[in-house]
LUMVO-115583 format. One record per residue (C-alpha): x, y, z; residue in three letters; residue number from 1. Coordinates in Angstrom, 2 decimals, padded with zeros to 5 digits. Last residue first. Example, Ala and Ser with C-alpha at 12.3 -4.5 7.8 and 13.67 -1.06 7.14 Angstrom:
! LUMVO-115583
      px      py      pz rolum kolpa
  013.67 -001.06  007.14   SER     2
  012.30 -004.50  007.80   ALA     1
***
This chain:
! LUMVO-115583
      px      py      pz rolum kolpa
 -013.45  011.83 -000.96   UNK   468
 -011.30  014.71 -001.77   UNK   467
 -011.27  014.11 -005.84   UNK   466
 -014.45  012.88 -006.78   UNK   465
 -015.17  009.14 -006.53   UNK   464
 -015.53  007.54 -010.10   UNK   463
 -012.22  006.65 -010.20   UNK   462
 -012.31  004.40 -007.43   UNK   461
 -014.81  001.79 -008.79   UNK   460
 -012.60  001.32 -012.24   UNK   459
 -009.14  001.64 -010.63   UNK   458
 -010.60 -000.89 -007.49   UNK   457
 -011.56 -003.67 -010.58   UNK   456
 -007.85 -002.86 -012.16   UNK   455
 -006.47 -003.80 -009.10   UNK   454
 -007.80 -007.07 -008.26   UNK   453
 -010.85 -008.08 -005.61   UNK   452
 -011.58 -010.88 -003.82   UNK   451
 -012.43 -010.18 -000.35   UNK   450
 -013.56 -006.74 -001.97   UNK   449
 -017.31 -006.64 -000.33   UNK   448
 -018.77 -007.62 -003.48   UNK   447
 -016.18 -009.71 -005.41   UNK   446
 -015.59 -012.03 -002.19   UNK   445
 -019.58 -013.33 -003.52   UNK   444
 -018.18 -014.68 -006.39   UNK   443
 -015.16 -016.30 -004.64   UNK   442
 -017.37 -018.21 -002.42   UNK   441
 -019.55 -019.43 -005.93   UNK   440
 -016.20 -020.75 -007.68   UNK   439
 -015.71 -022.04 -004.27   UNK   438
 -018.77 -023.92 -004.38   UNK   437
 -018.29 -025.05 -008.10   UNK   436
 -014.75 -026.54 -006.90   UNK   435
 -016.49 -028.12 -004.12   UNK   434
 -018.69 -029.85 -006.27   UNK   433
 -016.25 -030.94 -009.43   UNK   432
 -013.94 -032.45 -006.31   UNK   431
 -017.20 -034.36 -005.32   UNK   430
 -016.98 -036.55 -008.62   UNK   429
 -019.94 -036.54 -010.45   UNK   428
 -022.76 -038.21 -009.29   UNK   427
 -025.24 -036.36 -011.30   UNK   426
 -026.99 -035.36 -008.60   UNK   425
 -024.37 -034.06 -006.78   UNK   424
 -022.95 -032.42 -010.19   UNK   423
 -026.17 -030.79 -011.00   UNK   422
 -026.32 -029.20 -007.51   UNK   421
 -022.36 -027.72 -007.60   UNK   420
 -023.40 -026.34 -011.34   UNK   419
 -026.33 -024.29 -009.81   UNK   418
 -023.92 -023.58 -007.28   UNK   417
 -021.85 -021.94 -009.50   UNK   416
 -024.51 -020.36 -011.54   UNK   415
 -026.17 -018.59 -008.47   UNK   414
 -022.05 -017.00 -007.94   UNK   413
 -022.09 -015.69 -011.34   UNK   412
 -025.81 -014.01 -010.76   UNK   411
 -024.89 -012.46 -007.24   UNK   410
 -021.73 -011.37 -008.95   UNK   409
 -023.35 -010.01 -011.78   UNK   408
 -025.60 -008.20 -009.48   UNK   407
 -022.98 -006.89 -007.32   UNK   406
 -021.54 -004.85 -010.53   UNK   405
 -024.72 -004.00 -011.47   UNK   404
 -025.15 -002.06 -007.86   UNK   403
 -028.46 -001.55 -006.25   UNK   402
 -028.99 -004.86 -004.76   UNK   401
 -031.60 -004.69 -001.99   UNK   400
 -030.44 -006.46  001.64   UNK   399
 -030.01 -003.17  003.63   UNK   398
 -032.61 -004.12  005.73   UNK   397
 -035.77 -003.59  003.68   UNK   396
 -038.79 -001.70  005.29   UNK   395
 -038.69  000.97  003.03   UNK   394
 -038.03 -001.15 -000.16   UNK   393
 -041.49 -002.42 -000.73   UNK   392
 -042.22  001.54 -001.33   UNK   391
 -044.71  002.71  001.60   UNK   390
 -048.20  002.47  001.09   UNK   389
 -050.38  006.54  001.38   UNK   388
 -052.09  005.24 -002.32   UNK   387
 -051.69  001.85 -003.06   UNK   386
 -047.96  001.26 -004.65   UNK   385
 -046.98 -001.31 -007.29   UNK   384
 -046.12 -004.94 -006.86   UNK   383
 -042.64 -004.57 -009.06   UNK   382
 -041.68 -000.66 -008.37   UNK   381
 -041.51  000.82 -011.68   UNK   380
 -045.25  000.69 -013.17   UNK   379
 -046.96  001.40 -009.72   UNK   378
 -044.27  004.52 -009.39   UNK   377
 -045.20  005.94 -012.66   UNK   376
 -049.19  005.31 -011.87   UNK   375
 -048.59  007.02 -008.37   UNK   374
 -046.90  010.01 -010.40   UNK   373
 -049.91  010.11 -013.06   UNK   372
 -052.28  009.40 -010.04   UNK   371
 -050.83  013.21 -008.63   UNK   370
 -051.08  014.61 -011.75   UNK   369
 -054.30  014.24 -012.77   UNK   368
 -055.35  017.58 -012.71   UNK   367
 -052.43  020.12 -013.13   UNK   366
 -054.42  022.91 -014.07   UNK   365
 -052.56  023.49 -017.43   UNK   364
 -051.17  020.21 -017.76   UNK   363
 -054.79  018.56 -017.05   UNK   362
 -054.96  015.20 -016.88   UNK   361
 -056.70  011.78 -017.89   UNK   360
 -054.59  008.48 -016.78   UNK   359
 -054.33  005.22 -018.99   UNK   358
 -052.68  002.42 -017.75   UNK   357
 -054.22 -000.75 -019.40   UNK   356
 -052.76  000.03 -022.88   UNK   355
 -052.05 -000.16 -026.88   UNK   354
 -055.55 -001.52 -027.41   UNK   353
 -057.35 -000.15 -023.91   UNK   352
 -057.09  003.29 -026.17   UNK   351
 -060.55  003.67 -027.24   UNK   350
 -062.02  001.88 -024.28   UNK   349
 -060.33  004.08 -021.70   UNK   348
 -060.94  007.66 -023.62   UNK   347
 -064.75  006.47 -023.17   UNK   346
 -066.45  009.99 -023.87   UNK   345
 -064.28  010.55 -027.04   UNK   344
 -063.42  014.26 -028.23   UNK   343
 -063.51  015.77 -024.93   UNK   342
 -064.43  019.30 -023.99   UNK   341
 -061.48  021.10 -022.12   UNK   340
 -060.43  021.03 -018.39   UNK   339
 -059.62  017.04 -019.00   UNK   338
 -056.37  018.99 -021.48   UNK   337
 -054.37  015.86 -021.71   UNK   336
 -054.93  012.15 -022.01   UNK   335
 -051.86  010.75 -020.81   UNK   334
 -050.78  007.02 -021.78   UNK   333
 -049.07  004.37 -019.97   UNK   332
 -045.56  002.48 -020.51   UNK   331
 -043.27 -000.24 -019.81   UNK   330
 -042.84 -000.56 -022.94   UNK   329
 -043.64 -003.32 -026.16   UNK   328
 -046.89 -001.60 -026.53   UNK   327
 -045.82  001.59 -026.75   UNK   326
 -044.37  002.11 -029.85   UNK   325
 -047.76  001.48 -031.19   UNK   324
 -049.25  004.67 -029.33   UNK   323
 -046.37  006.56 -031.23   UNK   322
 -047.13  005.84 -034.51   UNK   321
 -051.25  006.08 -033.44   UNK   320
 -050.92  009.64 -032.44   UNK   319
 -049.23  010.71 -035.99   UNK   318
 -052.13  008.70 -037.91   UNK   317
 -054.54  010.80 -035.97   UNK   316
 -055.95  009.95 -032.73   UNK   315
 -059.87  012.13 -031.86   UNK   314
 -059.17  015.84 -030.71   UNK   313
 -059.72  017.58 -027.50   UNK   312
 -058.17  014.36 -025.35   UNK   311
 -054.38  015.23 -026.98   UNK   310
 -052.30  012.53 -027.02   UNK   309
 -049.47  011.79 -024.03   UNK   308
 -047.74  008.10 -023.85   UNK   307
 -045.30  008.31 -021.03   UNK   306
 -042.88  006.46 -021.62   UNK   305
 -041.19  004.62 -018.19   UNK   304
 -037.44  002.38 -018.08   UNK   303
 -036.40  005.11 -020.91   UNK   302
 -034.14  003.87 -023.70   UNK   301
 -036.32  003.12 -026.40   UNK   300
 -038.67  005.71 -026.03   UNK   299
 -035.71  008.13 -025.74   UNK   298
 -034.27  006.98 -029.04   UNK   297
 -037.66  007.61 -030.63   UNK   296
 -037.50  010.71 -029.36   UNK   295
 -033.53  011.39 -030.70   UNK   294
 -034.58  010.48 -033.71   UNK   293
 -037.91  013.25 -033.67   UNK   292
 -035.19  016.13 -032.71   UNK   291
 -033.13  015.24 -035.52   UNK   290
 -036.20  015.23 -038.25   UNK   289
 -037.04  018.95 -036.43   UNK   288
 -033.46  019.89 -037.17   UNK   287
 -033.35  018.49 -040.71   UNK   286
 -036.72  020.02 -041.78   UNK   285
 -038.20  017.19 -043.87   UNK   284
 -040.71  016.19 -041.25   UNK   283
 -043.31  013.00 -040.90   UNK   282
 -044.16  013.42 -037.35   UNK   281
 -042.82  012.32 -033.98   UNK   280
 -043.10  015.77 -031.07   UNK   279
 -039.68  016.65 -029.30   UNK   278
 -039.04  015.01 -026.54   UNK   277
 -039.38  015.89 -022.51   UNK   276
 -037.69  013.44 -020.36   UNK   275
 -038.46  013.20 -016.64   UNK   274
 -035.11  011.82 -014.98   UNK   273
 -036.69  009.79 -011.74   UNK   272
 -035.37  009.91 -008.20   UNK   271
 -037.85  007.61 -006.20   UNK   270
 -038.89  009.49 -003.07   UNK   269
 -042.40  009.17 -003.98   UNK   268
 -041.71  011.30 -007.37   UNK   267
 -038.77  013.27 -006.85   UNK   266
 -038.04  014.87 -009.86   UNK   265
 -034.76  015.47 -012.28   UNK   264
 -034.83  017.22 -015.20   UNK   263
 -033.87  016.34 -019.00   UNK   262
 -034.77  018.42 -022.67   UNK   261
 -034.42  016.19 -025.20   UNK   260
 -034.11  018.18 -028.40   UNK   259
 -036.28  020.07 -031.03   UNK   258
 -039.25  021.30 -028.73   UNK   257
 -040.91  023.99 -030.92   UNK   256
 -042.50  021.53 -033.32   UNK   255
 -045.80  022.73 -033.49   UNK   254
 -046.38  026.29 -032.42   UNK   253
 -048.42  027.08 -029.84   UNK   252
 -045.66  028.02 -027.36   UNK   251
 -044.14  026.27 -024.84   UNK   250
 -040.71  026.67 -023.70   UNK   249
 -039.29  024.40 -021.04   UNK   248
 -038.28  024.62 -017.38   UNK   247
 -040.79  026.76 -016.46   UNK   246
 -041.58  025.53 -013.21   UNK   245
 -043.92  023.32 -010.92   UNK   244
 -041.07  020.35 -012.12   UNK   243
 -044.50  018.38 -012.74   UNK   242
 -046.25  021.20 -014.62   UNK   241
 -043.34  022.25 -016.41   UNK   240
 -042.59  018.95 -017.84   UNK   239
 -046.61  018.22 -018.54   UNK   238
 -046.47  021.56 -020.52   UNK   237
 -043.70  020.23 -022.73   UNK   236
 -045.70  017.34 -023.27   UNK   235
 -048.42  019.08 -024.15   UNK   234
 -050.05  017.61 -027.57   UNK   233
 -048.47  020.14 -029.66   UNK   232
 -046.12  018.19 -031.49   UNK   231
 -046.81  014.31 -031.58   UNK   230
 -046.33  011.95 -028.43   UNK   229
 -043.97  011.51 -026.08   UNK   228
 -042.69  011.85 -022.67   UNK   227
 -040.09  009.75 -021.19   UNK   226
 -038.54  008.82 -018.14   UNK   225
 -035.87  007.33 -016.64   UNK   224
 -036.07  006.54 -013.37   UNK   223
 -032.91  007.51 -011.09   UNK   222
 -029.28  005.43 -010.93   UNK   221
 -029.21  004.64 -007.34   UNK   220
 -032.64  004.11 -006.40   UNK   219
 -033.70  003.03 -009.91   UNK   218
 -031.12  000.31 -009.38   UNK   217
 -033.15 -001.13 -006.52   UNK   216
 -036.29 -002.03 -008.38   UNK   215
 -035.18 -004.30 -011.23   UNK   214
 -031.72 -004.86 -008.77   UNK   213
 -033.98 -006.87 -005.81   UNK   212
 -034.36 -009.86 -008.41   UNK   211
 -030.71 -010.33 -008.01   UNK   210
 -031.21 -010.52 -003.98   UNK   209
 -034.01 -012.82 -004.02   UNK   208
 -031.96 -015.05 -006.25   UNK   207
 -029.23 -015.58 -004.09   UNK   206
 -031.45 -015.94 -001.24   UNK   205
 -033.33 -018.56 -003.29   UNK   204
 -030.08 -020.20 -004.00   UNK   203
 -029.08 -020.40 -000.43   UNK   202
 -031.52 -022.21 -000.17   UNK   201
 -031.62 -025.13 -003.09   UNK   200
 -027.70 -025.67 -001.74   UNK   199
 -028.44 -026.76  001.74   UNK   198
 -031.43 -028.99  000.31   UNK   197
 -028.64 -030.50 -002.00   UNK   196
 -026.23 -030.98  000.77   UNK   195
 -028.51 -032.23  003.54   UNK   194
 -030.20 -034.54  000.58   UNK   193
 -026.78 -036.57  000.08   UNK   192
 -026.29 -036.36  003.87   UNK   191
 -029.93 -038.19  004.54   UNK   190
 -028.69 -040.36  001.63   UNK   189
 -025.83 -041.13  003.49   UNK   188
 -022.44 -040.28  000.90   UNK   187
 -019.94 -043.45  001.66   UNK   186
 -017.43 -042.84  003.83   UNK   185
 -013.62 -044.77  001.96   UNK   184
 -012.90 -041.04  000.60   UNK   183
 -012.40 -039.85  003.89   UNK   182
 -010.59 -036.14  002.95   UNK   181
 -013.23 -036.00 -000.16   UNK   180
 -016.19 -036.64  002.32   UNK   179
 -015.32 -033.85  004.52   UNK   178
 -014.81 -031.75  001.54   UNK   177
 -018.86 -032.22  000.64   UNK   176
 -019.70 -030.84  003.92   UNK   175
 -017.20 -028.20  004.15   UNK   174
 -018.74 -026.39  001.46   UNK   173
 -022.31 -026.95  003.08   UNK   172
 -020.97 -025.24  006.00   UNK   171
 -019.12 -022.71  003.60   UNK   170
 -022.22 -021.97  001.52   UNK   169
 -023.83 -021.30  004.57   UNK   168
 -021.47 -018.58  005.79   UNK   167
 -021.07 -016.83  002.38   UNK   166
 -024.70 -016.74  002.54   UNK   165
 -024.70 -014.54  006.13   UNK   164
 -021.48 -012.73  005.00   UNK   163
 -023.31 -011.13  001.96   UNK   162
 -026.42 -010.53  004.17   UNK   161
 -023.99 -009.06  006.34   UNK   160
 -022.42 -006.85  003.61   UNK   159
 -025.65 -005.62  001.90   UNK   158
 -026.69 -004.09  005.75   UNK   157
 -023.26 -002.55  006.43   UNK   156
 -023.74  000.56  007.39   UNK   155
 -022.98  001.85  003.91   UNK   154
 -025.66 -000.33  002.45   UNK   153
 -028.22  001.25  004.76   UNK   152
 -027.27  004.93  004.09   UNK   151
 -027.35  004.16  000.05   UNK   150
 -030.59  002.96  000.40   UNK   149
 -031.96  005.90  003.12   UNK   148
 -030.02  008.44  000.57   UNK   147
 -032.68  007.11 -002.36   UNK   146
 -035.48  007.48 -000.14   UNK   145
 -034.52  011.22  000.48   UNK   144
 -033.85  012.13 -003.14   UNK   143
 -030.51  012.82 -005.00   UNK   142
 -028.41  010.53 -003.87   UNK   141
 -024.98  011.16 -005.49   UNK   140
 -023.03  011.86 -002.37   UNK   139
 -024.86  008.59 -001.02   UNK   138
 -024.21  006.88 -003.99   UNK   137
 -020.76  007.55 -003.48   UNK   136
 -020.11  006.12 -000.52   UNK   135
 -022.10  003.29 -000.74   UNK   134
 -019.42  002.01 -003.14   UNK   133
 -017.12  002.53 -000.27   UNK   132
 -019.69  000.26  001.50   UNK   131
 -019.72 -002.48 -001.10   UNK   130
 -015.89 -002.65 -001.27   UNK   129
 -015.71 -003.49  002.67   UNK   128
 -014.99 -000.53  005.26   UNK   127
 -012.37  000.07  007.83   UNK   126
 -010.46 -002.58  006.48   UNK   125
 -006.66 -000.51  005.88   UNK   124
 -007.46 -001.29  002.04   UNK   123
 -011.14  000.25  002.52   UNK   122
 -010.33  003.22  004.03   UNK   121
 -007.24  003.93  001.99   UNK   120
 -009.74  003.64 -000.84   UNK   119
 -012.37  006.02  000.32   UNK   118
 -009.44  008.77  000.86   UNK   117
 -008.36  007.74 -002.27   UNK   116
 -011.60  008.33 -004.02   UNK   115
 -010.39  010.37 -006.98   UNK   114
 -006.38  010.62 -006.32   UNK   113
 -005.04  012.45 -003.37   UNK   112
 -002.37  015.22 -004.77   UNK   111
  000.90  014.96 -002.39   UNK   110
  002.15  015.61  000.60   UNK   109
  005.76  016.83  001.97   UNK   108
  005.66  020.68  002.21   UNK   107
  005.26  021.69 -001.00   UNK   106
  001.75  019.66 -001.60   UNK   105
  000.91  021.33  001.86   UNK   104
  001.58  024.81  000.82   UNK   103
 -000.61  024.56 -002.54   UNK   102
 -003.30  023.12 -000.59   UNK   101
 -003.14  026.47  001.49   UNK   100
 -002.85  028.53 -001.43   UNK    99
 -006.11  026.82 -003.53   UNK    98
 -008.05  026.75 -000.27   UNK    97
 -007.36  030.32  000.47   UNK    96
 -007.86  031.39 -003.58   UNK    95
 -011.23  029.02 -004.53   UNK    94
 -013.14  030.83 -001.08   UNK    93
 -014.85  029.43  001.38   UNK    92
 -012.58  030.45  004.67   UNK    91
 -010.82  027.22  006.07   UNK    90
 -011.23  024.50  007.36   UNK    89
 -007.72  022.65  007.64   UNK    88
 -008.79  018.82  008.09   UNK    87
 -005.56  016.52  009.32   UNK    86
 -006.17  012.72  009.56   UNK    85
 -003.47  009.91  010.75   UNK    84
 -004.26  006.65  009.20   UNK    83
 -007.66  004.85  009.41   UNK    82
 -009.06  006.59  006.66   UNK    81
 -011.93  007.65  008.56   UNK    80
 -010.51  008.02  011.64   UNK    79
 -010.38  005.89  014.62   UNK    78
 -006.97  004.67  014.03   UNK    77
 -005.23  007.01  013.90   UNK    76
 -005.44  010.55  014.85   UNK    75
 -007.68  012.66  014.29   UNK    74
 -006.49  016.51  014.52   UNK    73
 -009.02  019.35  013.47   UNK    72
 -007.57  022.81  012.26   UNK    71
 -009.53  026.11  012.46   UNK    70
 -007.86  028.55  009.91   UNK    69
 -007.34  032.68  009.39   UNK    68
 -005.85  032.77  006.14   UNK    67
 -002.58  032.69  003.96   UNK    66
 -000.15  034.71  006.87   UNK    65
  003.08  035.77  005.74   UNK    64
  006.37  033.79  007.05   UNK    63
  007.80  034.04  003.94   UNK    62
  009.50  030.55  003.29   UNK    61
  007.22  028.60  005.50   UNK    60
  003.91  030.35  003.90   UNK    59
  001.60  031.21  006.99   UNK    58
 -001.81  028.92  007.99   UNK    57
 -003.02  030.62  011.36   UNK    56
 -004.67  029.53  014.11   UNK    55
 -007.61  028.03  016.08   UNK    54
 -007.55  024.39  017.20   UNK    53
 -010.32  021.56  016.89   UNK    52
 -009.47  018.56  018.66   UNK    51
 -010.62  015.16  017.92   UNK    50
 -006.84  013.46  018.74   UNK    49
 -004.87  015.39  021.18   UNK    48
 -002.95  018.28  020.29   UNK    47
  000.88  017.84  020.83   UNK    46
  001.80  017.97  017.13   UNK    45
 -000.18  020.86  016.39   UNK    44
  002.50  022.80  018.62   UNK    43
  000.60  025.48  020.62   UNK    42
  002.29  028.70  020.11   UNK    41
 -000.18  031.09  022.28   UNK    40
 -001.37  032.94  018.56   UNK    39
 -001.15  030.04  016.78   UNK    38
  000.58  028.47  013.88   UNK    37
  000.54  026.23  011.27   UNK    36
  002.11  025.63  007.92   UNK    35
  005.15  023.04  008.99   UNK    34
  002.34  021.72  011.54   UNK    33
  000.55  020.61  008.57   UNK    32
  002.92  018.50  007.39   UNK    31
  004.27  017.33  010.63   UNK    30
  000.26  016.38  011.12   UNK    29
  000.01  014.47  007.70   UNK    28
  003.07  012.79  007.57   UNK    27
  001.75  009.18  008.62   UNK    26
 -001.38  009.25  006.01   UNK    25
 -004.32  011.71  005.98   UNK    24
 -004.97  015.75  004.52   UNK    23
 -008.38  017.24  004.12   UNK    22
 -008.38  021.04  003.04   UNK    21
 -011.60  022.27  003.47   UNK    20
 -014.09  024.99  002.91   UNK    19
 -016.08  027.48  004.91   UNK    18
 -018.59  029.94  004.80   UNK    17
 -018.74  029.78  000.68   UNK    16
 -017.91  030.82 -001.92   UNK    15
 -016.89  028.44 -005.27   UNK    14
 -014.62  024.99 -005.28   UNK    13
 -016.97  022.30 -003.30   UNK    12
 -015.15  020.83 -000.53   UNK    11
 -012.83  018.33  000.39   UNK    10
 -009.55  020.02 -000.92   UNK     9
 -006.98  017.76 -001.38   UNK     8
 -004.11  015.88  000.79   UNK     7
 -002.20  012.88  000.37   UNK     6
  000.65  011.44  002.76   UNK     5
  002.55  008.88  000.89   UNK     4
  002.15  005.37  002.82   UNK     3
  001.14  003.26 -000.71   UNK     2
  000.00  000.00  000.00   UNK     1
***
């Protein structure tokens, strides 16, 4: 591991109150204390850990004061990083933090990398893989029910259900080794169905947790959805009226939406990335044709479309093209403007063809829009929602996979015992079953970094922002 002392600023660059310059390894308190000064001269290296001290950061060479500083000492190991930790908080501004980082990369540290902090905290065993990974969703999180996830997988509630299989498949594991070392013991029947019964459950588990992804990735990555439908139906309207802002232009002319236009929304505490398109018609007008592509791109690629026509008027050829792209989506369909005379009295029998989820609104008053958001959540979250329920991941544990990379693991590690099974009853030799069980161990080391290489840290570390 490497022991270099790394330091970076913590904080956001911009104004502010206050900002930070975070600083950990073995150095990090002669480093700062090369910087540091107070008014009694208190030596930094004599403060006890989880002390906050008031000072001054001066330039070594000068002797002139940079800014007016509170420093906090944590000392190992009960820090974050488990090494020595130095913050220097600072006033918020991009040239104090800029100087005084400056100062301590001259004075014996050195840049951190993205995530380093996390890292060190996770090679010196503070946290498993899965938690640092928590980490960052939780900076990410961008609605309450999506921090409570990342919260519960960063205190550990993913990792002991991790352990908790890892500790069956070893008993079962050890099992079929027991017979290898006395090969002359015959495999009981009672033993033979021990094994395979032992096997069939932690399979379920395995496959309880994989199934948990559907819903659990929408935590961490956000809903995506779409709105479509031909120009002028109100999908730009429906945008506004959901962010309650004017995020898009509307006008009355067709076609004024030419590109994807993106915001995020809390709808139920599920973060979801409302998509409004520009209208599908027939064009010739090359920016119009572009904006239409990149719609039926969205429809494609969004987990929810939203199906809107236009409830004054009857569907035209342009409303059908889209309602048939629906049909192979998760998808319902908005009838818009319910303030205005209809053009069909049974809206629901008309369209039941293309779908069963069909909600009547109002952009302009914003009718309908609270069943639009319950119908969005009842599509996304497998089970759906009754009105005032909680989602059927507020009462989890911890135990809900929101991670792809855990997924495949979870998957790869089903397989293996899938094979270990297939081989008891196939009466292959026992070897072949313990192999597939360790094959299925090793799996499941992915998640919390038990098993883990360097280019699979690179990939999950790099992501972190720099200070974190």
């Amino acid at each position: 591991m490497d022991d270099d002392t790394i330091a970076a600023i913590s904080t956001p660059l911009g104004e502010g109150g206050i900002g930070i310059v975070r600083l950990s390894g073995r150095d990090a308190l002669p480093v700062v204390g090369k910087l540091f000064s107070t008014p009694r001269g208190k030596r930094l290296e004599r403060s006890g850990s989880r002390t906050f001290i008031h000072g001054f950061i001066k330039d070594p060479l000068t002797g002139a004061a940079v800014d007016e500083v509170l420093v906090a000492v944590m000392r190992t190991p009960k820090t974050y990083t488990r090494e020595d930790v130095v913050e220097i908080h600072c006033h918020g501004g991009i040239l104090p933090l800029r100087k005084v980082l400056e100062l301590a990369l001259k004075n014996g540290a050195r840049l951190a990398e993205p995530g380093e902090f996390t890292k060190r905290a996770f090679l010196n065993g503070r946290i498993d893989l899965s938690q640092a990974e928590a980490v960052m969703d939780l900076i990410r999180a961008k609605t309450e029910e999506s921090g409570r996830v990342a919260l519960e997988q960063l205190s550990g509630g993913l990792s002991e259900k991790i352990a908790a299989l890892q500790d069956e498949i070893a008993s079962v594991c050890a099992h079929v080794e027991a017979y290898i070392d006395f090969p002359e013991e015959e495999i009981e029947p009672d033993s033979f169905e021990t094994m395979l019964t032992g096997i069939g459950g932690i399979r379920e588990g395995l496959a309880a947790l994989s199934a948990s992804f559907e819903e659990g990735r929408f935590f961490r990555e956000g809903l995506k959805v779409a709105i479509v439908g031909r120009p002028n139906v109100g999908k730009s309207s429906l945008l506004n009226a959901l962010l309650k802002r004017d995020r898009a232009i509307v006008t009355e002319t067709a076609g004024t939406t030419r590109d994807v236009i993106e915001e995020y929304l809390d709808i139920g505490g599920l973060p979801a990335r409302i998509m409004d398109t520009a209208g599908i018609r027939e064009t010739h007008e090359m920016a119009e044709k572009e904006g239409v592509l990149r719609s039926l791109r969205a429809i494609e690629d969004a987990d929810v479309v939203i199906g809107m026509i236009d409830g004054t008027c009857p569907p035209g050829a342009e409303d059908r093209v889209v309602l048939q792209r629906l049909r192979k989506k998760r998808a319902l369909i908005t009838v818009n403007k319910s303030d205005l005379p209809q053009a069909e009295d049974d809206w629901q029998r008309v369209l039941a063809a293309y779908s069963e989820n069909i909600v009547n609104i109002s952009a302009r008053t914003g009718t309908g829009l609270g069943l639009l958001k319950e119908k969005i959540l009842h599509l996304s979250l497998a089970g759906g929602l009754k009105t005032g329920a909680k989602h059927p991941c507020s009462e989890s544990t911890g135990a809900i996979v929101t991670n792809l990379r855990h997924k495949i693991a979870i998957d790869r590690a089903a397989g293996g015992l899938d094979k270990a099974a297939a081989a008891l009853q196939t009466q292959m030799p026992l070897e072949i079953v313990a192999i597939e069980m360790r094959e299925a161990l090793d799996r499941l080391g992915e998640i919390v970094g038990a098993v883990t290489t360097e280019d699979i840290l690179n990939r999950i570390f790099n992501e972190f922002c720099v200070g974190k």
